[in-house]
C-alpha positions in Angstrom: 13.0 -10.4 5.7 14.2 -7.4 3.5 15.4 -4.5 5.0 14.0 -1.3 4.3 14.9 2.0 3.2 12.5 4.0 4.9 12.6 4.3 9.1 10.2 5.1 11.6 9.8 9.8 11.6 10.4 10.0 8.1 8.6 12.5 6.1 7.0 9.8 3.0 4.9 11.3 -0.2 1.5 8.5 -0.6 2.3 7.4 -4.7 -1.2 5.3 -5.0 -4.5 4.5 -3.4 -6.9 6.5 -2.2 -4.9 9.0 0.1 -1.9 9.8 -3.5 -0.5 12.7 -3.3 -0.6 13.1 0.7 2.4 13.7 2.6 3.4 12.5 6.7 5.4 10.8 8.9 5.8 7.5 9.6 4.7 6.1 12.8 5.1 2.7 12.6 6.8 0.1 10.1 6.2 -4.1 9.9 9.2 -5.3 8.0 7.8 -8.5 8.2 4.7 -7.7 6.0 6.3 -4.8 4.3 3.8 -2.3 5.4 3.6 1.1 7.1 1.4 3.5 9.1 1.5 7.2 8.1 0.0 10.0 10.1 -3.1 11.2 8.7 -3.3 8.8 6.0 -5.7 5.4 5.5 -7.6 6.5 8.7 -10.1 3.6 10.1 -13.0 4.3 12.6 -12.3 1.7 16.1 -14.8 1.4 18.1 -13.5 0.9 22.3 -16.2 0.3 24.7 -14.3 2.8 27.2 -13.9 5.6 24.5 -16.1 5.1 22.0 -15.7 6.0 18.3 -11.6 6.3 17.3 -10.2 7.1 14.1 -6.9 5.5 13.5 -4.2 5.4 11.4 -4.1 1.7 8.9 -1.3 0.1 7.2 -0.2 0.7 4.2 1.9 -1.4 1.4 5.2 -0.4 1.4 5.6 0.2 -2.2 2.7 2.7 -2.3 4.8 5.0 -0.7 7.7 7.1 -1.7 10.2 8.8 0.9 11.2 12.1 0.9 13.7 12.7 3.9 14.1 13.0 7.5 13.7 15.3 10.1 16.9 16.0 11.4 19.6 16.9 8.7 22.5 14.5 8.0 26.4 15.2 9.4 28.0 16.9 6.3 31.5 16.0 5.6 33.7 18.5 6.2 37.1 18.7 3.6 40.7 19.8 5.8 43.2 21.5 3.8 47.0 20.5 4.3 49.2 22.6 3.9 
């Protein structure tokens, strides 16, 4: 299993497929199969007796997509002077 550069609440630009050029988070990554689910992107209709017709987020390959930070901002290192 490799591991792989982009988490779970990333912000990720789609590179190829149908949805290139969209931009979300990701909800959900199989490291396993090396595949991702991005919000709002690859949606699939799921039909659920209780609720009816759902659309749903898919996976998508992992090296379709292209990352483009986080939400929170990184610690910055901080230089001391000596005197």
């Amino acid at each position: 299993m490799i591991k792989l550069k982009i988490k779970k609440g990333e912000q990720v630009q789609i590179i190829a497929g149908a949805d290139k050029g969209k931009k979300g988070t990701v909800l959900e990554v199989s490291p396993k199969t090396m595949k991702l689910k991005v919000q709002g992107v690859r949606m699939q209709t799921h039909f659920d007796k209780k609720d009816g017709l759902l659309q749903k987020e898919g996976f998508i390959d992992y090296s379709n997509v292209k990352a483009l930070g986080s939400k929170e901002p990184k610690a910055k290192k901080t230089k001391s002077k000596t005197a």
